[in-house]
Structures are given as C-alpha cells and as structure tokens.
N, C-alpha and C positions, 0 to 999 in steps of 0.2 A: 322457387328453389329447385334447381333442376343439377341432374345427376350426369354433364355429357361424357364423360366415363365408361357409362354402362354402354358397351358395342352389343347393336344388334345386327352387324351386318359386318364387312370384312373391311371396306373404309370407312374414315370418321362422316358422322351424324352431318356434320358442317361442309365435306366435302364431298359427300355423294349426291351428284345430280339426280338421284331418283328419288332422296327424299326431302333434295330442297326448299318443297312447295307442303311437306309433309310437318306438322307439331312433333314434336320431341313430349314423349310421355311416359314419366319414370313410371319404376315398376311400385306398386305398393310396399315392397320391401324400404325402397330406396326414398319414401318420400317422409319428411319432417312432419308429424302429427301436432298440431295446433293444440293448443289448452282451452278448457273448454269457456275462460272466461275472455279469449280473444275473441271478438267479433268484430273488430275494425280492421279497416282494409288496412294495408301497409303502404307509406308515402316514402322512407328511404332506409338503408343496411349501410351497416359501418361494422369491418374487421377492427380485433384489437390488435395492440402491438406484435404481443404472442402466438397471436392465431388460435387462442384458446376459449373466446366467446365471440358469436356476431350477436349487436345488437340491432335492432330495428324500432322508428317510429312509425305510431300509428294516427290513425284519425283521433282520435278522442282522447289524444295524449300521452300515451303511457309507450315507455320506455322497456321493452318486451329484452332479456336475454336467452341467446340462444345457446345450445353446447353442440358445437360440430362433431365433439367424440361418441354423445348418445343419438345425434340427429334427432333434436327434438328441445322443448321448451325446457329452461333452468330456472329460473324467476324474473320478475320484474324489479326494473331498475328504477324508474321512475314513475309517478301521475302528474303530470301537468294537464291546465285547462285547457292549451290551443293545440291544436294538430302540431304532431312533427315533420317539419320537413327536410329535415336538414341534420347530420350528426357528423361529429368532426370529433377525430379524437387528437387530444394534448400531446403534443411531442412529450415522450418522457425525461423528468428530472432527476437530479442530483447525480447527474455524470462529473467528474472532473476534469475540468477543461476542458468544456462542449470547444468546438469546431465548427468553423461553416464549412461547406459544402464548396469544394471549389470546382464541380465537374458537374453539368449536367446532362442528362441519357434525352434526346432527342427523338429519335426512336429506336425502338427494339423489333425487327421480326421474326418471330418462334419458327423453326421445323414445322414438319407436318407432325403433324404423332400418331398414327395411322395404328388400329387395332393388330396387324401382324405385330408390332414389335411387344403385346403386352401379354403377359403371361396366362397360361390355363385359358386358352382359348382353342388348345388343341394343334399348335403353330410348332412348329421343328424346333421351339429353344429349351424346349425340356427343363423346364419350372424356371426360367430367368426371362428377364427382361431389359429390354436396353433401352439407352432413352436417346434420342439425336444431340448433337454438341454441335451442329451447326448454326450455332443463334450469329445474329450480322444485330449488332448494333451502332447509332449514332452518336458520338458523342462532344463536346466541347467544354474547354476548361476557360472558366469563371475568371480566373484571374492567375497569376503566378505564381508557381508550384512553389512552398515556400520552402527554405534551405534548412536542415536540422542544425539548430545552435545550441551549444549548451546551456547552462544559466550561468551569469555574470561575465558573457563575454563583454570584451572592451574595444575599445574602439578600433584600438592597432588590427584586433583578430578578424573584425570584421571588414577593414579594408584590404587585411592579405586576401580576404575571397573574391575581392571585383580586380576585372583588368587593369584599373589604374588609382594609385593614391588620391584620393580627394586634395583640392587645392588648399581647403582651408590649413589638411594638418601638412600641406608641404610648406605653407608661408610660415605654419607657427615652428616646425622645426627648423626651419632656416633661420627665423630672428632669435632660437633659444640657443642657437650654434653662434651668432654675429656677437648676440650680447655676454658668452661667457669669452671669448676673444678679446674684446675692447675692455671689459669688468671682469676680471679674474678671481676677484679678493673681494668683487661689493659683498659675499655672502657669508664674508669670516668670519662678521660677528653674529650671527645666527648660528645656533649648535644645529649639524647633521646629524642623520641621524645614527651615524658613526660614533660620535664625539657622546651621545648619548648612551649609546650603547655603554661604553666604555665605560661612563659615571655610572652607570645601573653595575655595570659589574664589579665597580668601585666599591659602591656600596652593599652588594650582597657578599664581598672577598671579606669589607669589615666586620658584618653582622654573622658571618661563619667562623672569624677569629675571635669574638666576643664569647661564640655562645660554646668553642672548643675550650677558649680558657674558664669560662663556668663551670663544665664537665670537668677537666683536670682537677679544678677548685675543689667540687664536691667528693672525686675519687679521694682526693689527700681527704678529707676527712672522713671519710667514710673510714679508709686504711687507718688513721690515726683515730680514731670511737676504737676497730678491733684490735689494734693494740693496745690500749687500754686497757680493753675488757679482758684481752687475754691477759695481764700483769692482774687485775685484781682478780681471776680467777687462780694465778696461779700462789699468791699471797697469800688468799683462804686455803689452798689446800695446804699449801706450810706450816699455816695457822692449826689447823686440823691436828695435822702430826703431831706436831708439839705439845698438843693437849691431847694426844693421846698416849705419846711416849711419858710425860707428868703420869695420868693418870693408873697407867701401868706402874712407875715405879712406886707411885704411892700404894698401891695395890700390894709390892714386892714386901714394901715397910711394914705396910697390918699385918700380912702374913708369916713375918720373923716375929714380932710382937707378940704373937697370938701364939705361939709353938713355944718360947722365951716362957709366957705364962702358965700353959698349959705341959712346960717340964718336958716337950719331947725332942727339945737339944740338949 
C-alpha cells in the first residue's frame, strides 16, 4: 500500500529517470499500520462502491477491513477456511429502472500529474492547485442510442418518428378507407360511441329531473308543517287572551261584590 502522492523530487516518482530503477518507500507517517492479529500475507484488495472501505483477503482466510479516512485497520469482515483469492463486489441494488450500459471506455490516457502543479510544495500558485483536463479517451457504443418515449405511446406516435410509415399500418388503413366506401351503413346497428353518450345523458337528464322534483316535493312540506305550526301557535295565543280577558272580568265581579257587602258603595 503505497502513497505515490508524496513527491520527493520535482517530477513524478513514475517518470523520473533517475529513480526508475529506485523502490518507492513511504514515509512512516504515510504507511497503514497492520493489527496485530494479521499475520497472513495478503492474496487480493477490492474497493467499495463508496470509496469508503478497502477490503483485502488473506492466506488463512479472513476477510480484513480497511478505512482509507484513518489509514489503518477497521474490522474484520469475514473467517473463512480457504485462502482468498479473489473479491468482487456486487453491483448495487434496488435502483429503478437499472439500465445497461450502452457505451464502452476502450481506453483512457491520464495527463501527466507532475509535482509543480500540487500545492505547498513551495511552487508560484500560492495555496491552489490545478489538475490537467487533457484526458484522450476511447470509446464505442454497444448498441443504439435509444429515443426518449413517454409511457403509453401508440403506434401512430411512434411511426411519426421513423422516415417512413410501416407497410402493415399503410395496407390496414387503406382497406378501413375501401371498406367504409363499399359498406357505409354495415355499422348502424352497433351503438357509437356517440349514440351512447347521448343514452348516458339521457339518463343522468332523468335521474336530475326525478331527484329536483323530490326536492320541490319535500320544500312543499316542509313550507306547509310551518304553516301549520304557525296557525296552531297563533290559535294558542288567542286561546290565552280569552282566558285571560274571562279571568279579569271575573276578577272585576268579586271585586263590586265584595265592596256591595262590605257597604263601601
């Protein structure tokens, strides 16, 4: 696990002829400190999808995690009994509407990435850095770029997009044009769906006249309960009076009676 990164010279590690023939030896800062219960060589390294653990197997089975953000051991993943040689990781799931791949990268050649361009090296960009944009890649596509449709196109939409109508739907519209020419009327006695309409509105025009004159029906009696109510409320209060105007004049009678006996007319 090596660090080429770390510049100890003004060109890259890789392309300076003087240290061609020279090991690449990170510095103790820079190197991943093993655990102490690894003792088996390492047989192969797999990044994950994230880039946020490398795993590695080992001789004697076990499934070692690494964490590139501490440089250094996280746990173990697995013990198995045979050596690992081999680690693949799963394409991930539960996207919708995975896609294949219709373009494949042939090759790619990187820039150089030469220590001038990286920062704090003591170099004229005064704390930036810049990175080359000249990458040349190769590349070929798989099969035909497919066309964006929306969902439930029909057939008509999708022959406006090719240069020319398909034969089949030019013969079926030519014999559905020949046969309403020669048969004009075969289809009168089958309802359109015109003629249906029409009956649906037939019948919702009745079932709104039905349930207006229900409504009418109930306002008349509702109106005719308050009238009612208002005649017998206003019979009681005539009722009232009258027994009250009685009760006064009988009142008027005790009280000549009483005055008649008591001498003071």
């Amino acid at each position: 696990m090596l660090d080429f990164y770390k510049k100890t010279s003004v060109f890259h590690t890789l392309h300076d002829a003087d240290q061609t023939s020279a090991p690449t030896q990170p510095t103790p800062s820079d190197r991943w400190h093993l655990h102490s219960d690894i003792a088996s060589p390492a047989h192969c390294l797999q990044v994950s999808y994230d880039g946020t653990a490398l795993l590695s197997g080992h001789e004697n089975g076990k499934i070692q995690c690494w964490s590139p953000a501490t440089r250094g051991f996280s746990n173990q993943i697995a013990d198995l009994i045979l050596p690992i040689t081999n680690l693949l990781m799963l394409p991930p799931t539960g996207f919708p509407n995975p896609q294949t791949p219709c373009l494949k990268l042939h090759n790619v050649v990187k820039p150089r990435y030469e220590s001038s361009f990286t920062a704090g090296n003591g170099s004229s960009n005064n704390g930036t850095s810049t990175i080359p944009i000249n990458y040349t890649l190769t590349a070929q596509f798989l099969s035909t770029l497919p066309l964006p449709a929306p969902a439930g196109i029909s057939d008509l939409d999708t022959a406006l997009t090719h240069p020319s109508f398909p034969t089949s739907m030019l013969e079926e519209g030519i014999a559905e044009l020949a046969s309403h020419n020669q048969f004009p009327s075969t289809n009168t006695t089958e309802p359109s769906a015109l003629d249906t309409l029409r009956t649906q509105n037939a019948d919702l025009k009745a079932q709104l006249d039905d349930a207006l004159r229900r409504q009418r029906d109930a306002i008349g009696e509702v109106l005719k309960l308050d009238r009612e109510r208002a005649r017998r409320e206003e019979e009681e209060s005539v009722k009232k009076a009258r027994k009250k105007r009685r009760r006064i004049r009988r009142m008027e009678v005790e009280e000549r009676r009483r005055k008649v006996v008591m001498g003071e007319v």
